[in-house]
C-alpha positions, 0 to 999 in steps of 0.5 A: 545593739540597739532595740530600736531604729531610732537607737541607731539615728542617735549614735549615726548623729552623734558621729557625724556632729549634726544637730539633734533636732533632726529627731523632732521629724515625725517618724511614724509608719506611713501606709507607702514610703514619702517618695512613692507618689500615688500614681494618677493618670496624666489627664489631658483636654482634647484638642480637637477643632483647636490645635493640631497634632502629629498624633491623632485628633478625634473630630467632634462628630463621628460620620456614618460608616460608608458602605463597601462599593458593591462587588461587580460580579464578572460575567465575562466568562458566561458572556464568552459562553453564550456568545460561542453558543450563538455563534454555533447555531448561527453558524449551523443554520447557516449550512446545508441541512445535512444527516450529521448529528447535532445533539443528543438529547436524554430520554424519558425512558432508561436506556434511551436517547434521541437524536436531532440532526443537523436537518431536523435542528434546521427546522427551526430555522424562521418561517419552517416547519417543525420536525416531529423530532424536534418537537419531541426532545423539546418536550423531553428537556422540558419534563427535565426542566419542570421535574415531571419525568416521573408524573408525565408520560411523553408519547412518541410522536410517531407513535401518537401520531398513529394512534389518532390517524393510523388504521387499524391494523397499526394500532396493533402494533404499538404498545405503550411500554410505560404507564403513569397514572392519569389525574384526570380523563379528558383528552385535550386535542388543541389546534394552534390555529383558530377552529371551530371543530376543536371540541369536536376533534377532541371527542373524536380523539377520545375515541381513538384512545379509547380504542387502542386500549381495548386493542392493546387489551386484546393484543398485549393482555395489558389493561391499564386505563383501559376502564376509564371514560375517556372525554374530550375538552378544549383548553384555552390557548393563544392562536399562531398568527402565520402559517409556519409557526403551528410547531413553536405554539404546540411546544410553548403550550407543552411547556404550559401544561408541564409547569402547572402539572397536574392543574390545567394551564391557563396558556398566555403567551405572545404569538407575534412573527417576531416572538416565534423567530426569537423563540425558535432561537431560543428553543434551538439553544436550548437543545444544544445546551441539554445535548449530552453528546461528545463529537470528539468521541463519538461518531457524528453521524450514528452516535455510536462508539462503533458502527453496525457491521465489521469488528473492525473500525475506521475513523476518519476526522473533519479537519474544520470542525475536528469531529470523527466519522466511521468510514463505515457510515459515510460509506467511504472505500479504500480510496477514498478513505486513503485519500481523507486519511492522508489529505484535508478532508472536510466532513458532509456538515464542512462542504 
């Protein structure tokens, strides 16, 4: 046994007669073995703009990202949609006005709705009147739209109506069945042509509201505003340009008032012959797409899921425009009923 290493190369030499002199190597300890090179990373000059290669070459410059093209929203489905809507009162205002009911509009007031006949959405039509109906759910889906149902009350028309030119007598019969406070006491009675009596019309109508709360005071023991001081004013408003379009001003000047609640409007609008025919459209779309009613479940001509009347319920269905009818409200008989029952029937809007 050897106490050495060293010891061992000896005798290994001796054996094999090699020379001696093999032992004059250095045999200290080095810090790692001869045959374990320090490893370094392979470095290599880039190539770029000098040579090519199957691998990758970086380019001397790096160019500015481009930015991703911008994404095409697709509107063909809302285009589709307000091509049928167009579509659909062209193709109403092109009947003859009829009783059916066209929309159903949401009321104001709980519990309450209106409805606008195909006649009455006729009204529209360029170069006619306005339907007080009309007028009236347009201020109605406007309050919606502006978000003062809760701020502003809409009067009935019929119901205003009266209380500025009725008698005596019918104002006893009209009680207001909801109040919001007023912000001001002014009453603003505004004519859409020009008139010099505006101011004066309105004091007249101050008056008369003045009056119906003392007799609604009297009548209903109701006495809210019935203390206030009431005071006419005039509010600056464009001036209607033909003699049709008294109805589309009133509504454009409503909606005014609505947006600026609970400031007076500064009313500025447009009141050429071609706005108001492009705004009576607009207004006409507009009760369409605020309607809540449902022709294919619903009676098209009393809006109701049952008529008046008899338990029992007859439908029958337009074969064009598929909507449903009572036989009770068209005031059908047996024989007529048998026979749009069993044939091609069209209803009072398809004729």
């Amino acid at each position: 046994m050897y106490a050495s290493i060293q010891g061992r190369y000896v005798e290994h030499i001796e054996q094999h007669n090699l020379p001696m002199h093999i032992l004059d190597k250095n045999f200290g300890h080095p810090s790692r073995p001869d045959d374990d090179h320090e490893e370094q990373w392979n470095k290599r000059e880039s190539s770029a703009g000098h040579t090519k290669s199957k691998y990758f070459n970086p380019p001397k410059t790096l160019p500015n990202p481009k930015s991703p093209p911008a994404t095409k929203v697709k509107k063909r489905k809302v285009d589709q949609q307000e091509q049928d809507a167009q579509g659909n009162l062209t193709w109403l205002w092109k009947k003859k006005d009829t009783e059916v009911v066209v929309a159903v509009l949401p009321s104001q007031m709980k519990g309450h709705i209106l409805l606008i006949r195909h006649c009455e959405l006729c009204s529209l039509r360029p170069h006619q009147w306005l339907t007080g109906e009309v007028i009236e759910g347009v201020f109605h889906v406007a309050a919606d739209k502006f978000a003062v149902l809760n701020k502003m009350y809409l009067l009935n028309h019929y119901t205003a109506s009266v209380i500025l030119f009725g008698d005596r007598t019918q104002l006893i019969s009209h009680s207001l069945p909801k109040y919001i406070h007023a912000n001001t006491s002014t009453v603003f009675l505004v004519d859409p042509a020009q008139s010099i009596k505006e101011l004066d019309d309105s004091e007249h109508a101050a008056k008369r509201i003045q009056e119906y709360f003392r007799m609604r005071r009297t009548r209903h023991s109701i006495t809210d505003w019935v203390d206030v001081k009431w005071k006419g004013g005039v509010m600056g408003h464009p001036l209607q340009t033909d003699g049709c379009s008294c109805g589309v001003v009133v509504v454009k000047m409503a909606k005014a008032v609505m947006e600026s609640f609970p400031l007076i409007p500064n009313v500025n609008f447009e009141c050429s012959k071609k706005y108001m025919k492009r705004e009576r459209r607009e207004l006409a779309l507009e009760i369409l797409e605020a309607s809540v009613f449902d022709e294919h479940t619903y009676c098209a001509m009393c809006a109701a899921l049952r008529p008046p009347g008899s338990p029992i319920t007859d439908w029958v269905q337009c074969d064009d425009c598929e909507r449903w009818y009572h036989a009770q409200c068209l005031a059908m008989d047996s024989r007529d009923f048998k026979k749009a029952e069993t044939g091609y029937w069209n209803c009072p809007l398809c004729k």
